[in-house]
N, C-alpha and C positions, 0 to 999 in steps of 0.2 A: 384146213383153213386156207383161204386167199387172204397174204399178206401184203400190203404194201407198204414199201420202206419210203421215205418220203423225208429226204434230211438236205442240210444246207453244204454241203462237200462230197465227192467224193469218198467214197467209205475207206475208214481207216480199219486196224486190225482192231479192233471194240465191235466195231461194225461187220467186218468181214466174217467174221467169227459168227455172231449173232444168223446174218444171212445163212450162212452155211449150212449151219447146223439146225435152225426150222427149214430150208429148203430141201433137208432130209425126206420131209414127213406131209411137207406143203406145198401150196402152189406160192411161189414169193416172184413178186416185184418191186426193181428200185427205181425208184425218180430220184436226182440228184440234180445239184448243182457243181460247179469244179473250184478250185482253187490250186493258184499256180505253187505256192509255199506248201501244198500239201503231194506227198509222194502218190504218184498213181500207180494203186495196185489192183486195178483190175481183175488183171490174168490169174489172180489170186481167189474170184467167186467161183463160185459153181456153176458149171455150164446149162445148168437148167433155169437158171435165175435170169427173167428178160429184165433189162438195164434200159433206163431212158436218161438220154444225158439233157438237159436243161441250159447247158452253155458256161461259160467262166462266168461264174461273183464274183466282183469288184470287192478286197481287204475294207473293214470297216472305218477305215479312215479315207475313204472312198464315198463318204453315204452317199451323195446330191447320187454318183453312179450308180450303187446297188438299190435304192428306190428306185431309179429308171430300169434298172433290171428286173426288179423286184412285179413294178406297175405292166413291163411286156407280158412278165410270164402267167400274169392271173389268164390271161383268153386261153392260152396253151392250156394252159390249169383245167379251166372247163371242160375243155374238149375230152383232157384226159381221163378226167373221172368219170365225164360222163360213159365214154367207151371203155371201162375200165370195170374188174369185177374186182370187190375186196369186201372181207368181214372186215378186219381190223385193220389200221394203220398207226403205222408206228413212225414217228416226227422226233428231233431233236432239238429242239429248241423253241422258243414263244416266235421267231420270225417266219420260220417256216408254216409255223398255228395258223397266225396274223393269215400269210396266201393262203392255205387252207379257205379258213374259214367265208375269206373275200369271195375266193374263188365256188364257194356253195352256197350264199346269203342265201338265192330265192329257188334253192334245188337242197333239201337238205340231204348228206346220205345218212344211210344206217347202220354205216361201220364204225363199231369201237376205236377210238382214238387213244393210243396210251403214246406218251412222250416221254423220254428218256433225258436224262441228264445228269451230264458228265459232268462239269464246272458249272461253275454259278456266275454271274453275268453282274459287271459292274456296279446295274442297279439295284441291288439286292443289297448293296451296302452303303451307297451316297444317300443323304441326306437332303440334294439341291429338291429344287421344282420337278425338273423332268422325269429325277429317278423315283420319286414321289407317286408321281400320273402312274408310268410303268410298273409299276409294282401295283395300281390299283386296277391298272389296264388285265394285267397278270392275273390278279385274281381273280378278276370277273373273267375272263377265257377259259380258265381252271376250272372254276365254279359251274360253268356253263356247258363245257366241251370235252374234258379230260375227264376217259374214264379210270385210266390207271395211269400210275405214275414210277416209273423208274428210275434208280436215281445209281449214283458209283459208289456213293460213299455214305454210310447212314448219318454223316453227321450233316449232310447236304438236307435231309427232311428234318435233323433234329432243329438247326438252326434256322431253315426259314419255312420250309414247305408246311412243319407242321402248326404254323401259324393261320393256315388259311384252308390247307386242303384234310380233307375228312374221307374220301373214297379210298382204293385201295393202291398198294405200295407195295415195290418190291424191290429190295436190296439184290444190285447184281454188279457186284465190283468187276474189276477189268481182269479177270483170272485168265489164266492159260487153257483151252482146250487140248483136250487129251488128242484126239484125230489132226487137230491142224498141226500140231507140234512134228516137223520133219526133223526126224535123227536121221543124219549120215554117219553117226557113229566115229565122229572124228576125236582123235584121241587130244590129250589135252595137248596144246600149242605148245612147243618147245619155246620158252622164251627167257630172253636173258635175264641177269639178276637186278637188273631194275623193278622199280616197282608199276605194272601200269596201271592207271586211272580213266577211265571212260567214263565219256559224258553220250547218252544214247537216247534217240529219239527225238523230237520237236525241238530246234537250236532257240528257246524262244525268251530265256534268260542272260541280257547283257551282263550287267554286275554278276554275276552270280560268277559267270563264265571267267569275266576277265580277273576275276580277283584269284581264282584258282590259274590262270596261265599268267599272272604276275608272281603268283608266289614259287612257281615249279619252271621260270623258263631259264633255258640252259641249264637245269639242273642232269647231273651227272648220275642221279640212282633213281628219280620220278620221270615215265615219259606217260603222256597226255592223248590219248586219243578219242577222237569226235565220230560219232556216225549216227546221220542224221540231214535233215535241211530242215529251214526256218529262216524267222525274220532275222535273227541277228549271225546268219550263216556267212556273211562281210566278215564280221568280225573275226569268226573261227578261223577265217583263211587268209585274214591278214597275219595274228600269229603262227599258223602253220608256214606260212611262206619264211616267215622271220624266225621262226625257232626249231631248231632241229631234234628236240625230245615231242613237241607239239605235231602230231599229228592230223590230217583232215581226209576221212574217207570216203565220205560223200554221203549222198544217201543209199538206202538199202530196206530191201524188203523184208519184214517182221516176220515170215513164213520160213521164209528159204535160207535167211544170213545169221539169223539168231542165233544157231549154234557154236558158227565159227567166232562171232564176235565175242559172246558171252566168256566161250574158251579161250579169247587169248586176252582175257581181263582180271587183275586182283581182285577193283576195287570198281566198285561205282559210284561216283560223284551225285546224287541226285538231292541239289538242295535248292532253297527257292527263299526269296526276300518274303518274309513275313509282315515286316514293317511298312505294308501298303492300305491304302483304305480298303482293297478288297479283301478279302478272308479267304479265299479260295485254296488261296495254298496250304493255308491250317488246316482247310477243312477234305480236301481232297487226297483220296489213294490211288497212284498212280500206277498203271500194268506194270511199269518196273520192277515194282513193291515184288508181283508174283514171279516174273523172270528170275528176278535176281535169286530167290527162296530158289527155284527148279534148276536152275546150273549153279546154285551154292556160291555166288560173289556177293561179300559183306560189300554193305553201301554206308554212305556218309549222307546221314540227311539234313534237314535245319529243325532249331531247337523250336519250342513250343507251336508242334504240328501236329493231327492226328497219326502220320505218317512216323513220326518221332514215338509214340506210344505204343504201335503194332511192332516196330523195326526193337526198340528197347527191352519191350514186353517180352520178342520173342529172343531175345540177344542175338541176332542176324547184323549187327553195323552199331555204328554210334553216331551222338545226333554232335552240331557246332551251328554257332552264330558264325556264318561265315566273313560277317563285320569287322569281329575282333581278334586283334593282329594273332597270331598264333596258330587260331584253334581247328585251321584246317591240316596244318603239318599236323600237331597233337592228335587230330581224329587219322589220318593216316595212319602217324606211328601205332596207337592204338588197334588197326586194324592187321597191321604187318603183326604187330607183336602176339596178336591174339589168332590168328588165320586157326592154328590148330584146333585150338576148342572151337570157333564157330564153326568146322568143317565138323564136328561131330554132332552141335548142335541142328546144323541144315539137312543131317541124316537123319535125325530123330523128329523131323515134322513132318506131322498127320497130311499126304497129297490134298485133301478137302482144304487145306488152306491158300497153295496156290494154282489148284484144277478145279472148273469150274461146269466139269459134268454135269453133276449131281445138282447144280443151280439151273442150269441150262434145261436138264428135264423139268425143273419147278417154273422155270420161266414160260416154256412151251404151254403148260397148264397153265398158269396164271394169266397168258392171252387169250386161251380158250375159252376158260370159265364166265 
């Protein structure tokens, strides 16, 4: 197949992964756009994969900018597909659709378009006028243009997709590849009898964060470490400056760093405000979910999540309202005190749960078909 990737960021490891592993077997191309909050891991693709950069997107509280962004790149758009060969194309989101589609009104191609999706977008849960249109805008582009639909999480099509879309679906959570996974074979971290607590990946949770570095700072047996960048990456480094258990490592590549970090970690922090209009975070399984399962670190998630019934299910962690006073020390203790049985537990899970092989040959076919 000639693939083309066509997403609104720079490719993250979901992405890179994905690239990689059809550029095995195919001809792939990426069109992207950049963002500055997002880590560039290029040097991470495959040297067979041509890349076309697009230019920096303005954050979405930017818009007046990224519709001037957005309105440049349709002529670029043309030119590109028109010179460009591809069966299928794979998009990430309804805005990159939107150029798309602008960009072909009176040239239509005849490449399969499937669209992948990782989180679910404000308007999929507001109730106003606008989010109203958008979801009607949505459907009709769905109905019209999308021939497959990819989603992370099956509860992403249970709760809205399968409202409206009726072609075909395919569940492809954020699992670890077998090939990308670099062992150095570093033995585990010698590290003191504290306990530590990492928080890894996208800095994109304020409360969440600071309620966890209020309740542990200067503590004397919890130290705190961050790796990662994001929007509320300020934050992280104004307590790492002020708190000497509070650490901030910066960002790091998912490819290359994973091992070291995973190894010098208890416990992983991964919880998220549920109490918002959006549902995303109920609804969403995050790559961590499978990291954490492959280097065996019990995680702390939040209470009435999808993410709360695979981690429970599988006894890998325990879930807390990180709201109420206590229940983030108690989910620690909990995880200090039980470390043993979950290390026997994380030995006895089937690899099919967090490697994503065996999905990845299904995915290949399922763009083909």
């Amino acid at each position: 197949m000639n693939i083309l990737f066509f997403i609104s960021h720079q490719p993250n490891p979901r992405f890179i992964k994905q690239i990689n592993y059809l550029a095995q077997n195919n001809t792939v191309t990426l069109l992207c756009f950049k963002r500055t909050t997002l880590a560039d891991l290029n040097q991470s693709i495959a040297t067979n994969v041509v890349i076309h950069d697009l230019g920096e997107l303005p954050n979405a509280a930017q818009l007046v900018k990224r519709i001037g962004v957005y309105l440049k790149t349709i002529k670029k758009l043309k030119q590109f597909i028109k010179s460009t060969k591809f069966e299928v194309l794979l998009i990430n989101n309804i805005d990159v659709l939107l150029l798309y589609v602008a960009s072909t009104i009176f040239k239509k191609n005849k490449a399969k378009i499937a669209i992948e999706i990782s989180d679910l977008r404000g308007f999929v849960f507001k109730q106003n006028a606008s989010s109203k249109l958008m979801r009607s805008v949505e459907k009709r582009l769905y109905k019209k243009n999308i021939d497959k639909l990819i989603v992370t999480s099956k509860k992403y099509y249970d709760y809205h997709f399968s409202n409206f879309y009726d072609k075909e679906v395919f569940v492809l959570e954020n699992k670890l590849l077998s090939k990308e996974i670099r062992e150095n074979k570093i033995s585990e971290i010698k590290k003191n009898k504290k306990t530590i607590i990492g928080v890894v990946g996208l800095l994109l949770r304020k409360d969440e964060y600071v309620k966890l570095f209020e309740t542990y700072k200067n503590s004397n047996t919890v130290e705190i470490h961050i790796h990662g960048k994001g929007a509320y990456q300020n934050i992280v480094e104004e307590y790492a400056l002020k708190y000497e258990n509070i650490t901030y490592f910066g960002p790091y590549n998912a490819f290359t760093d994973a091992e070291k970090i995973y190894k010098s970690l208890d416990i992983i922090y991964l919880v998220y405000d549920v109490d918002q209009v959006s549902l995303n975070n109920k609804l969403a399984l995050p790559n961590k979910l499978y990291e954490c399962m492959y280097y065996k670190i019990p995680l702390i998630c939040s209470k009435e999540t999808y993410l709360e019934e695979i981690v429970m299910g599988l006894g890998i962690g325990t879930s807390i309202d990180f709201k109420v006073s206590g229940e983030i020390e108690n989910g620690v203790a909990f995880l200090v005190d039980n470390r043993d049985i979950m290390e026997k537990t994380f030995s006895k899970l089937s690899p099919d749960l967090y490697l994503g092989d065996n999905d990845y040959k299904k995915l290949e076919l399922f763009l083909a078909k």
